[in-house]
Backbone as CSV, one residue per row, in Angstrom:
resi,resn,N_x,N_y,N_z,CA_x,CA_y,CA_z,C_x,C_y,C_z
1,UNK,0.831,-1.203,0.000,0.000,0.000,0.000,0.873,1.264,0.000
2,UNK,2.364,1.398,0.698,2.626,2.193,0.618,3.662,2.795,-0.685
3,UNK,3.760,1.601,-1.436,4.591,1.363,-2.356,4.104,2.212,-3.689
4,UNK,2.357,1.497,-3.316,1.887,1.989,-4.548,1.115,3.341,-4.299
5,UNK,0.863,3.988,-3.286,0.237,5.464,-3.088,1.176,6.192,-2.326
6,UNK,2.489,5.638,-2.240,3.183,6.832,-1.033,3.819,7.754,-2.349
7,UNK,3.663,8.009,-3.531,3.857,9.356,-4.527,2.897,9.907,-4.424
8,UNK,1.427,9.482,-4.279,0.646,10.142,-3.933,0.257,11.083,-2.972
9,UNK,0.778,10.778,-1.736,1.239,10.941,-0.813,0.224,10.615,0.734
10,UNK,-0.148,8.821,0.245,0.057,8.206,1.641,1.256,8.265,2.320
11,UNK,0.694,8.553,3.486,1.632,7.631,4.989,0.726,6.403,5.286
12,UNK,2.149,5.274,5.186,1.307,4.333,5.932,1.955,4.407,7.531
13,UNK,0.901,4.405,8.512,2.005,4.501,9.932,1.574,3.119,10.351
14,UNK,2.118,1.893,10.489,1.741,0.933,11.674,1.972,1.635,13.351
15,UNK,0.775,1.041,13.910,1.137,1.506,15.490,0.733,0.064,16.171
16,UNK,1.644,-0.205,17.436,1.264,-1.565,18.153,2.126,-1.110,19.665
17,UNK,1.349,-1.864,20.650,1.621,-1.524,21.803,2.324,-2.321,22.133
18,UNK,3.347,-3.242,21.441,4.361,-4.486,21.763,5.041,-2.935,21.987
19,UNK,6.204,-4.337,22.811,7.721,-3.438,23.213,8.651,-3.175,21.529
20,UNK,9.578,-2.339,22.188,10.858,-1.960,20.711,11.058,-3.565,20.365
21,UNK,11.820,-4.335,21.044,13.002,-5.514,20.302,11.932,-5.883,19.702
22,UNK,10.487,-7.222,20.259,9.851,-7.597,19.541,9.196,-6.880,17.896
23,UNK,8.974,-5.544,18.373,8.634,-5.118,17.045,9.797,-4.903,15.929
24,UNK,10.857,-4.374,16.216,11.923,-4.290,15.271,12.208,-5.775,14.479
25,UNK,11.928,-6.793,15.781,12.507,-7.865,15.224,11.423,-8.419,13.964
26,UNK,10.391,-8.017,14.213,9.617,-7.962,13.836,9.420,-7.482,12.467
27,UNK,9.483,-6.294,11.999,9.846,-5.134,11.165,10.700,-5.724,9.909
28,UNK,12.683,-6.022,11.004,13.354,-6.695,10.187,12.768,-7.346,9.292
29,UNK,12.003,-9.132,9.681,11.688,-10.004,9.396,10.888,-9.864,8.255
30,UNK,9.657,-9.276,8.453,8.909,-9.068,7.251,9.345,-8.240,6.466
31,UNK,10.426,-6.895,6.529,10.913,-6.190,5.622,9.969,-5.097,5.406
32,UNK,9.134,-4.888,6.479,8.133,-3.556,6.212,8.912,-2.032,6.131
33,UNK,8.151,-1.679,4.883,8.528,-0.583,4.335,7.814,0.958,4.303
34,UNK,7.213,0.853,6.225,6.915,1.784,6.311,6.570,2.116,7.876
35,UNK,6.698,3.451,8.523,6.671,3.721,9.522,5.993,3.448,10.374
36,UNK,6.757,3.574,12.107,5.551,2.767,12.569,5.461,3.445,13.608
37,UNK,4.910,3.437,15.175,4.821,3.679,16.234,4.305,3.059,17.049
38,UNK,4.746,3.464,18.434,4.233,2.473,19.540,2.964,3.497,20.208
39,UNK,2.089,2.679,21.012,0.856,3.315,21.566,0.476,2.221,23.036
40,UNK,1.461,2.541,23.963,1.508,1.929,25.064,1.062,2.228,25.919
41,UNK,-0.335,1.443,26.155,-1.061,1.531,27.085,-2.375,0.819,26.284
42,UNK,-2.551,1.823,24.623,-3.653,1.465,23.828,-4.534,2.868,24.017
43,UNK,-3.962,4.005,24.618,-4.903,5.327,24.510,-5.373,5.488,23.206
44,UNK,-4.586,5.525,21.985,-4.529,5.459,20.496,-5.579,4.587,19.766
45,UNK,-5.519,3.351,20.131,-6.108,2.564,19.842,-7.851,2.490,20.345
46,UNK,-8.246,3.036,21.793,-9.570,2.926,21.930,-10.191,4.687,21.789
47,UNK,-9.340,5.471,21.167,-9.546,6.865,20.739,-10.217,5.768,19.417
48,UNK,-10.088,5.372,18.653,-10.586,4.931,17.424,-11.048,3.767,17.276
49,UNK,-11.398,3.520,18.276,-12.610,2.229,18.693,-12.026,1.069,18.366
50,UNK,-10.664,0.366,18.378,-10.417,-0.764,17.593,-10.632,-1.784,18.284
51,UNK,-11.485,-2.515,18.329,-11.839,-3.950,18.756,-11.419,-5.023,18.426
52,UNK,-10.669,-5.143,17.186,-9.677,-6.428,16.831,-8.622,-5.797,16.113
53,UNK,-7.286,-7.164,15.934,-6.850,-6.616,14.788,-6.809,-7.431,13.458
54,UNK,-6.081,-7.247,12.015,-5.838,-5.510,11.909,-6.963,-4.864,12.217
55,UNK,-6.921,-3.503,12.064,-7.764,-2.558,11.782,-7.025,-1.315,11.855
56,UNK,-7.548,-0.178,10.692,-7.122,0.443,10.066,-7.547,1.293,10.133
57,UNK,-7.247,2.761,10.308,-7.776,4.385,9.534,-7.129,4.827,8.891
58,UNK,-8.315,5.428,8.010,-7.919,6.150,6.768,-8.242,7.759,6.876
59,UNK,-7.015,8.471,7.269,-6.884,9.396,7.453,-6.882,11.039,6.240
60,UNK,-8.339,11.539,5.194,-7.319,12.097,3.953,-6.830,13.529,4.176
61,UNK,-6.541,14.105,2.967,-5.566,15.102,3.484,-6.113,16.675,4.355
62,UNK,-7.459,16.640,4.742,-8.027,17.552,5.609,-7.949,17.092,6.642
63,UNK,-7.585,15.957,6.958,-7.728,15.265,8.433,-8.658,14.566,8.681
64,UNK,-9.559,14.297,7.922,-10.701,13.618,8.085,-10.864,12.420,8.487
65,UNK,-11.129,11.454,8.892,-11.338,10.281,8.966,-12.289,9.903,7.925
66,UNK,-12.102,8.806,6.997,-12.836,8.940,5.768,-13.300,7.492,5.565
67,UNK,-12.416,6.274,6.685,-12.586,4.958,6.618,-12.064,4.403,7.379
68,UNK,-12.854,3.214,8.402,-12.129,2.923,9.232,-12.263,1.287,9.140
69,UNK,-11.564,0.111,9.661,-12.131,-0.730,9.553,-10.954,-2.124,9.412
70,UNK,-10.727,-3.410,8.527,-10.012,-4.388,8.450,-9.387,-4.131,6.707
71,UNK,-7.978,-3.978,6.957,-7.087,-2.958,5.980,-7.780,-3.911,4.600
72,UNK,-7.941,-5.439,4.812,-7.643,-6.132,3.841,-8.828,-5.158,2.969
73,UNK,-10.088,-5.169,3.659,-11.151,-4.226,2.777,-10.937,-2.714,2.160
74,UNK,-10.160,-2.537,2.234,-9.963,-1.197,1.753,-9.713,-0.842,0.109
75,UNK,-10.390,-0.148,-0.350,-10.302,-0.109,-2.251,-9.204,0.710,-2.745
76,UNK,-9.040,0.544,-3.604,-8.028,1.782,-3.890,-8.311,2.913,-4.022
77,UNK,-10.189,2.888,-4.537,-10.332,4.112,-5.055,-10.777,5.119,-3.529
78,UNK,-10.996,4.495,-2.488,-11.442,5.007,-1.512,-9.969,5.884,-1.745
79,UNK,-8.786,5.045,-0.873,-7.611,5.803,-1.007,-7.074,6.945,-2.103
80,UNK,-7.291,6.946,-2.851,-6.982,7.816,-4.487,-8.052,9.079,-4.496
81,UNK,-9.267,8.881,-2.982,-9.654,9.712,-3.633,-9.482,10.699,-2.058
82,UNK,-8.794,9.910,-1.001,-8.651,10.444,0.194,-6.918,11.238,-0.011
83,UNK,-6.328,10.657,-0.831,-4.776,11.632,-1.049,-5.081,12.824,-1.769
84,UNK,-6.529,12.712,-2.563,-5.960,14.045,-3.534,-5.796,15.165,-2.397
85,UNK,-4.802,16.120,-2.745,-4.068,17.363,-1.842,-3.852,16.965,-1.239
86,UNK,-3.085,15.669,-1.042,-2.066,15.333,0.024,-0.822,15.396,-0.309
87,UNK,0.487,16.260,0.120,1.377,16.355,0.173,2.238,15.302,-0.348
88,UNK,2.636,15.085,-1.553,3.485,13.998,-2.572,4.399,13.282,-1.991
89,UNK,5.090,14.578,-0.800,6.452,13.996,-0.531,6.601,14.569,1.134
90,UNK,6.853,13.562,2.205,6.671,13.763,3.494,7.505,14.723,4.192
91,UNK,7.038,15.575,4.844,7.783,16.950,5.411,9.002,15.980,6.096
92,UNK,9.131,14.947,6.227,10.377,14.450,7.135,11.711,14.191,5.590
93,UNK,11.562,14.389,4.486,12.033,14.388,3.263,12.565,15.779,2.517
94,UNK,12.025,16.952,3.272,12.057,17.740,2.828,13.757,18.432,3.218
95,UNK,14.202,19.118,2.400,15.377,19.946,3.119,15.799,20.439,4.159
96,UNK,16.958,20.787,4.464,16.708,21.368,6.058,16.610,22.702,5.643
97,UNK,16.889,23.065,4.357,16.712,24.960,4.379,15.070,25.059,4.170
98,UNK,13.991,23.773,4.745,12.870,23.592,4.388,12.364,23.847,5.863
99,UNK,12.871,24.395,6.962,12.768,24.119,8.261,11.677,24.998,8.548
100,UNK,11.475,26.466,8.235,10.444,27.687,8.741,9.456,26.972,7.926
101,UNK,8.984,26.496,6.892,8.247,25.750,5.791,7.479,24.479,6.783
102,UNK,8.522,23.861,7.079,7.864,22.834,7.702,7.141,23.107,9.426
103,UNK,7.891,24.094,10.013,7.252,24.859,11.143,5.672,25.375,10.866
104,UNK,5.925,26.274,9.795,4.567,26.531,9.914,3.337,25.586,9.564
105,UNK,3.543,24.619,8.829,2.911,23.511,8.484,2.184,23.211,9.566
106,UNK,3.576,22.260,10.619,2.993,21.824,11.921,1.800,22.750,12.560
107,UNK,2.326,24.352,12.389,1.349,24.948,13.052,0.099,25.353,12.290
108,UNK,-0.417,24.845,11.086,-1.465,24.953,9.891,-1.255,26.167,9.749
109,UNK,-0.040,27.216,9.977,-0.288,28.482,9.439,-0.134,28.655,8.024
110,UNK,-0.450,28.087,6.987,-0.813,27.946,5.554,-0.133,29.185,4.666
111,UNK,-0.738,30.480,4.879,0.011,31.825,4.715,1.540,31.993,4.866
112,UNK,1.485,31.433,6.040,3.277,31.353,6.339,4.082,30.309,5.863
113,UNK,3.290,28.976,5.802,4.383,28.276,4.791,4.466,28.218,3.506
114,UNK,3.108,28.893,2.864,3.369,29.138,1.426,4.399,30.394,1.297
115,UNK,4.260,31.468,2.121,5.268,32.336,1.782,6.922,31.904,1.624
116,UNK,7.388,30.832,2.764,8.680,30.491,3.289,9.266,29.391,1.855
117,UNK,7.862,28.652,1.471,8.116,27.961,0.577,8.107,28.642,-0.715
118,UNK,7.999,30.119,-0.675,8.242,30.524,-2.029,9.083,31.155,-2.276
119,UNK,10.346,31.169,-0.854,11.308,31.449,-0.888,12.653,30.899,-0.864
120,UNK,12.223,29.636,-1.122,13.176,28.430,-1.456,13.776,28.342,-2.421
121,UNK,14.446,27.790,-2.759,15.322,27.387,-4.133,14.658,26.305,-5.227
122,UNK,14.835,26.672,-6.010,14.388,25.437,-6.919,14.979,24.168,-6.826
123,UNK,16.365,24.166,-6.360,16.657,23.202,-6.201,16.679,22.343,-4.761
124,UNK,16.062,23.160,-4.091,15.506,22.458,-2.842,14.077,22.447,-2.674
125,UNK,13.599,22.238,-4.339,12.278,21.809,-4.249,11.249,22.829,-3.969
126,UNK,11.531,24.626,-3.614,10.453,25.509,-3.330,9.285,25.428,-3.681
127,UNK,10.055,25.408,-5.295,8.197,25.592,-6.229,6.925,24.626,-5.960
128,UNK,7.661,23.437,-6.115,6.894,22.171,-5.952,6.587,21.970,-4.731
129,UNK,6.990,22.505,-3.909,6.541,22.766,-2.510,5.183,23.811,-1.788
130,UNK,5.868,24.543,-2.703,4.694,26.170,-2.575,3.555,25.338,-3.094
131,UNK,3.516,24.802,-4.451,2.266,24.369,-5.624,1.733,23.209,-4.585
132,UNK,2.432,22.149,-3.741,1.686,21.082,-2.937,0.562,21.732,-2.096
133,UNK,1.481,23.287,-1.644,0.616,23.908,-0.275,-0.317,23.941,-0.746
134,UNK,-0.409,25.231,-2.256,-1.586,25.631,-2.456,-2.500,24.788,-2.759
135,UNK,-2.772,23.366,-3.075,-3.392,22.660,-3.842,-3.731,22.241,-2.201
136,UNK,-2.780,21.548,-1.239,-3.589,20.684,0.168,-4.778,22.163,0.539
137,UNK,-4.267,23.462,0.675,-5.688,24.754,0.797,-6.611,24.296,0.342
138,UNK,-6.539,24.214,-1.233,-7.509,24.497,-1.742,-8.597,23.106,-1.503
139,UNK,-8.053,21.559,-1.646,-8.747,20.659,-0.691,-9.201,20.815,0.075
140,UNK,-8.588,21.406,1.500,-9.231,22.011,2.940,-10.551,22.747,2.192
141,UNK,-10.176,23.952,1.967,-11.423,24.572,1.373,-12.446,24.334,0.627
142,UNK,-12.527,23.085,0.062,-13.397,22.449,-0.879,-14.042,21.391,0.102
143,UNK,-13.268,20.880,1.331,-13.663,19.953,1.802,-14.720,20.746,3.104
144,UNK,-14.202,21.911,3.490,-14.835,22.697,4.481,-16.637,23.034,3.393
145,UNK,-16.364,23.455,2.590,-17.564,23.627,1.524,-18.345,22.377,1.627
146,UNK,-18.049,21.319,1.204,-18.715,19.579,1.112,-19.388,19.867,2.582
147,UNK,-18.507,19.710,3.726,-19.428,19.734,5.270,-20.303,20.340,5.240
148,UNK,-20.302,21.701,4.337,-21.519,22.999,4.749,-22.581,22.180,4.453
149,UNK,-22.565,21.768,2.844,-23.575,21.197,1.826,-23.963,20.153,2.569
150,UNK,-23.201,18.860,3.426,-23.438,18.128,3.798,-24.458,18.026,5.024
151,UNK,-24.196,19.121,5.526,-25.139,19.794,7.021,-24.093,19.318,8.222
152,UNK,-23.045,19.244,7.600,-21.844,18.924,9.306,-21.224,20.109,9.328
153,UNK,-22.156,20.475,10.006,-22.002,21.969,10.756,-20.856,22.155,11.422
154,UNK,-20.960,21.240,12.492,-19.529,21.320,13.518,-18.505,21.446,12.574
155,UNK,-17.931,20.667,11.959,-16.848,20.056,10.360,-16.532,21.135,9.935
156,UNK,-17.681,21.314,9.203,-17.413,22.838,8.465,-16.965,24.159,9.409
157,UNK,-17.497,24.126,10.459,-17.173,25.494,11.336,-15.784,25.168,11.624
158,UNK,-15.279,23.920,12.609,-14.144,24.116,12.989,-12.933,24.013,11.410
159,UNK,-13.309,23.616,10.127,-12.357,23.667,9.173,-12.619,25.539,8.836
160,UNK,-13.867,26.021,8.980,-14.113,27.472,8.918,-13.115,28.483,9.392
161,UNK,-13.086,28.265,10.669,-11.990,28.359,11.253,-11.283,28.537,12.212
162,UNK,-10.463,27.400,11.223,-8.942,27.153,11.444,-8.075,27.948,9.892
163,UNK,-9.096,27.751,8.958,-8.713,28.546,7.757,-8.540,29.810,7.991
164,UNK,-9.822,30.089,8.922,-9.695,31.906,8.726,-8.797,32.736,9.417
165,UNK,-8.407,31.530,10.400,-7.271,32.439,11.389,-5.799,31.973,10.588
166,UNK,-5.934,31.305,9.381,-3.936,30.761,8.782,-3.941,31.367,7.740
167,UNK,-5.023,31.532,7.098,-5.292,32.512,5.940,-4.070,33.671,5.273
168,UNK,-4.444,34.407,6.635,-3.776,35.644,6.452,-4.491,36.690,5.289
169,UNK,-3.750,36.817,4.256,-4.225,37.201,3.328,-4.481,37.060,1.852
170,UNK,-4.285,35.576,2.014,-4.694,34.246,1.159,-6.569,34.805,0.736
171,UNK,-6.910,34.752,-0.433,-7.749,34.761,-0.685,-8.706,34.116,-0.140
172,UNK,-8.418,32.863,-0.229,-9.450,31.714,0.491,-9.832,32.198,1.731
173,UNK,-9.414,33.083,2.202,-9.584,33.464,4.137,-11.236,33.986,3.731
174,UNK,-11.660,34.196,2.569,-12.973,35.201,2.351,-13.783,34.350,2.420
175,UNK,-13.791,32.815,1.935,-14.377,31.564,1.233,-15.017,30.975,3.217
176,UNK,-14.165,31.151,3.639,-14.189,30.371,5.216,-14.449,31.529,5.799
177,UNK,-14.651,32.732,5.967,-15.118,33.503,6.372,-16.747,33.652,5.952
178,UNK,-16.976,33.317,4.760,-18.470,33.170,4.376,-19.026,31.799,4.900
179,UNK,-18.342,30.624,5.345,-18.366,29.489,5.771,-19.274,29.925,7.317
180,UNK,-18.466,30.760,7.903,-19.168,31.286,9.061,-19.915,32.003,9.335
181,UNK,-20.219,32.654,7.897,-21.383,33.602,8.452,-22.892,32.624,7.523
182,UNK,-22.586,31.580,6.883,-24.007,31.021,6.579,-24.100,30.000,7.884
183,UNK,-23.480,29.217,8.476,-23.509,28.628,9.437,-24.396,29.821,10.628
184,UNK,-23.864,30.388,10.821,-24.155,31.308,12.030,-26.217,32.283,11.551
185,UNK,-26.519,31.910,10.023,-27.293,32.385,9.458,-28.410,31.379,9.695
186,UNK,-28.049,29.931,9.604,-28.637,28.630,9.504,-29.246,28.589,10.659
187,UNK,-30.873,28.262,10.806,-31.516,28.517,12.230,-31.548,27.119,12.753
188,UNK,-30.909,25.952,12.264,-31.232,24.492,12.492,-29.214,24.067,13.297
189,UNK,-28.420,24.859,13.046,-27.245,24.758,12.785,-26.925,24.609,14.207
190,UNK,-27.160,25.586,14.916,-26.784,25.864,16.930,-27.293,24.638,17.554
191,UNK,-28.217,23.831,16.962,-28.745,22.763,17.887,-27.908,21.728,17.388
192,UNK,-27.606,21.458,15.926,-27.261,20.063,15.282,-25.819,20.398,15.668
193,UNK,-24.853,21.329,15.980,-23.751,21.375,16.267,-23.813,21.264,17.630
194,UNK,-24.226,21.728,18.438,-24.420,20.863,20.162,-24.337,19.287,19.984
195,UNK,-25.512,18.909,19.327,-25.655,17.516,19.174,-24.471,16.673,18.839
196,UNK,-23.379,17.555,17.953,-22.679,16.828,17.395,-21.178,16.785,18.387
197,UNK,-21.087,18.105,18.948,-20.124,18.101,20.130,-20.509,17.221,21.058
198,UNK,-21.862,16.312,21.303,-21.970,15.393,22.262,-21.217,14.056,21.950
199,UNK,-21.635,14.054,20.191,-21.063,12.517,20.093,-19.864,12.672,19.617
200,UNK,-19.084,13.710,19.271,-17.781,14.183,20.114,-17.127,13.624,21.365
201,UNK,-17.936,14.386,21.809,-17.473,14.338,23.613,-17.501,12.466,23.801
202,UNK,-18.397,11.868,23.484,-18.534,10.118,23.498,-17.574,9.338,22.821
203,UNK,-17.093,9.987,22.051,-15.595,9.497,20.758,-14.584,9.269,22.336
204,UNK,-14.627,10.298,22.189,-13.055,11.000,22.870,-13.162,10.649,24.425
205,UNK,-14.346,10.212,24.995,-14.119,9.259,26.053,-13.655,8.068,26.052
206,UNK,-14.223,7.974,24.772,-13.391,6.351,24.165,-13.818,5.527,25.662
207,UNK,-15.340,4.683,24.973,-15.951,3.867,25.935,-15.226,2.873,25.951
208,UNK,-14.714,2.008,27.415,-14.419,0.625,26.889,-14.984,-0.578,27.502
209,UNK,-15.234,-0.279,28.988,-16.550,-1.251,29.572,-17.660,-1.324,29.212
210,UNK,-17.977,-2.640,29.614,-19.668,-3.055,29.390,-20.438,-1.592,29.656
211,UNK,-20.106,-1.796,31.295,-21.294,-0.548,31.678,-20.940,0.880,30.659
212,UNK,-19.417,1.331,30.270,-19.514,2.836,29.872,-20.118,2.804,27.909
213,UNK,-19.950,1.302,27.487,-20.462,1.055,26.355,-22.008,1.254,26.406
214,UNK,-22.850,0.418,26.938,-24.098,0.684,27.155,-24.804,2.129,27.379
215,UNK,-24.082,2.214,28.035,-24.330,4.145,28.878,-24.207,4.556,27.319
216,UNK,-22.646,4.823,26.260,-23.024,5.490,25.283,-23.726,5.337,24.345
217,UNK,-24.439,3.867,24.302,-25.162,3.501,23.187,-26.771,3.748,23.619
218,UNK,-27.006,4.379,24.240,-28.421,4.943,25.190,-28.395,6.259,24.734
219,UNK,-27.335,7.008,24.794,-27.109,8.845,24.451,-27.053,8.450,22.941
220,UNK,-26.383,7.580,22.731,-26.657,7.966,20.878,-27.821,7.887,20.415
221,UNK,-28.706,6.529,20.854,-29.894,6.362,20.322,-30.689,7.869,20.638
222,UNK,-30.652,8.225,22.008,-31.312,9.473,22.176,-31.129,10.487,20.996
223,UNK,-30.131,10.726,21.008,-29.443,11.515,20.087,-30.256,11.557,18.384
224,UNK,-29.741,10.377,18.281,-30.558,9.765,16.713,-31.939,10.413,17.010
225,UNK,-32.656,9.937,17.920,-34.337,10.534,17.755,-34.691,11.434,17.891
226,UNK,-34.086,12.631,18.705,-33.940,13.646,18.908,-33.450,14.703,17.154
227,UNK,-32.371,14.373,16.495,-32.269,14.865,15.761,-32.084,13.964,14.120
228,UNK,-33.539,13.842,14.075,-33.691,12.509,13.009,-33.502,13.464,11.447
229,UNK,-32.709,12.242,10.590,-32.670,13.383,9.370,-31.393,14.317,9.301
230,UNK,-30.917,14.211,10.475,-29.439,15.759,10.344,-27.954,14.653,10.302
231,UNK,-27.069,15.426,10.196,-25.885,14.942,10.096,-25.291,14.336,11.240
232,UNK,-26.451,14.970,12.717,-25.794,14.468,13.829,-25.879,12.918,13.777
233,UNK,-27.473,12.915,13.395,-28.191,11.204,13.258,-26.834,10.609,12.651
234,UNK,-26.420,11.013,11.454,-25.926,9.681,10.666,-24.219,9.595,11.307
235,UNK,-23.629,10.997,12.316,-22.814,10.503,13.288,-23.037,9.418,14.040
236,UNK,-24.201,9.794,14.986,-24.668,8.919,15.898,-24.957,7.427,15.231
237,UNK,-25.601,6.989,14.556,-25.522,5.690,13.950,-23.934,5.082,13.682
238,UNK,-23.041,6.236,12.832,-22.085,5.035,12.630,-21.566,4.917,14.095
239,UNK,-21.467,5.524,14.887,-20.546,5.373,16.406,-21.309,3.997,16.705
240,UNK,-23.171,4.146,16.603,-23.486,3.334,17.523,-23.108,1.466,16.832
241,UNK,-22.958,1.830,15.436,-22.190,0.414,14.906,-21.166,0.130,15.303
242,UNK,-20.208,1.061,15.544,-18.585,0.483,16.038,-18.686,0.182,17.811
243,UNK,-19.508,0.550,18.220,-19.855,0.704,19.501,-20.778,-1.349,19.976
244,UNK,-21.918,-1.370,18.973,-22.394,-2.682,18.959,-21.478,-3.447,18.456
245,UNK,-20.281,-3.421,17.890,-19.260,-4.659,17.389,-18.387,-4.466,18.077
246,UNK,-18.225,-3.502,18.982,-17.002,-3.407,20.295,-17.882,-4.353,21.315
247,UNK,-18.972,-4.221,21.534,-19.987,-4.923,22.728,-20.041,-6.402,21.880
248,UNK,-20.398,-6.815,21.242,-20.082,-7.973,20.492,-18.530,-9.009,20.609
249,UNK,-17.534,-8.270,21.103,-16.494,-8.913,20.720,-16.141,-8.312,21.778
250,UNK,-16.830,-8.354,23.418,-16.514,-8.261,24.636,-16.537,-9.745,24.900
């Protein structure tokens, strides 16, 4: 997988809560050809509900979570269509005169690393660097648009911004600035974004007992009936599936 989309610009990261030797030895053996990390304890792992393994997220280049699930199922085209504006070539590849470039990155200040990157050399890759930025923006911004249309209010607001404050004076800062004022216009929007910071808030507790599983699969259903038809509902449903196959495979 990473062979054939890392020009595209997958990362594949393996993560496992074994110790270093076993996994290296590990690594060696099969000859895996791509990064990995440890997650000791499993905080990582029940942040994203994983109940067996493998299992996999598919992370695309807005940050989204776009697929989650047993790698073997995964299509290509899902992937091909989660890289477009993803960065070709991994900021850990990049130059070291690529360093303010890659700073601001980390910090999504967008404005500032397109500027730094357009002050690079050609032969340390500037242009093609600057042209990656502008293109991962203009994704963000297309993808912040899809949430509006979609009615994921929350989505769209917090990609709203985070744009409008990296912007600067990037055109697009106008695009996510109108992001927030139809949201804030929308009279259905203040409730379905509460709703959706709840099953938020239920993610990120990351249930893992009987009793705290049950407890969240009671607030979702609420949830679902309460706001039938909106984007919160079709949150709340998929949680409450990964949630019934976590209780399943207790």
């Amino acid at each position: 997988m990473q062979a054939k989309f890392g020009e595209q610009g997958l990362t594949v990261l393996g993560v496992t809560d074994e110790p270093q030797k076993p996994t290296e030895t590990w690594v060696e053996k099969k000859g895996a050809k791509y990064a990995y990390a440890y997650d000791k304890g499993g905080k990582l792992a029940r942040f994203f509900g994983v109940s067996g393994i493998p299992h996999a997220v598919l992370v695309d280049a807005t940050g989204k979570i776009v697929w989650r699930g047993n790698p073997g199922r995964l299509e290509d085209a899902v992937i091909e269509k989660a890289v477009k504006g993803a960065l070709s070539k991994p900021m850990w590849d990049w130059p070291a005169s690529a360093k303010a470039v890659r700073t601001a990155v980390q910090k999504r200040q967008w404005a500032e690393a397109i500027s730094a990157a357009s002050k690079l050399a050609e032969a340390d890759g500037g242009p093609v660097i600057a042209d990656a930025l502008k293109q991962l923006v203009t994704g963000r911004v297309t993808a912040m648009k899809e949430d509006l249309n979609a009615g994921n209010f929350l989505g769209a607001q917090d990609a709203a911004n985070a744009l409008s404050k990296s912007l600067g004076s990037l055109p697009e800062k106008a695009e996510a600035d109108a992001v927030l004022t139809a949201i804030k216009a929308d009279k259905d929007a203040a409730t379905i974004i509460k709703a959706q910071q709840q099953i938020r808030g239920i993610r990120e507790a990351a249930p893992s007992k009987r009793k705290e599983i049950d407890a969240a699969i009671d607030d979702l259903k609420k949830l679902v009936k309460e706001h039938p038809g909106t984007f919160a509902a079709t949150e709340a449903n998929a949680m409450l599936d990964e949630l019934m196959e976590k209780k399943r495979n207790k």
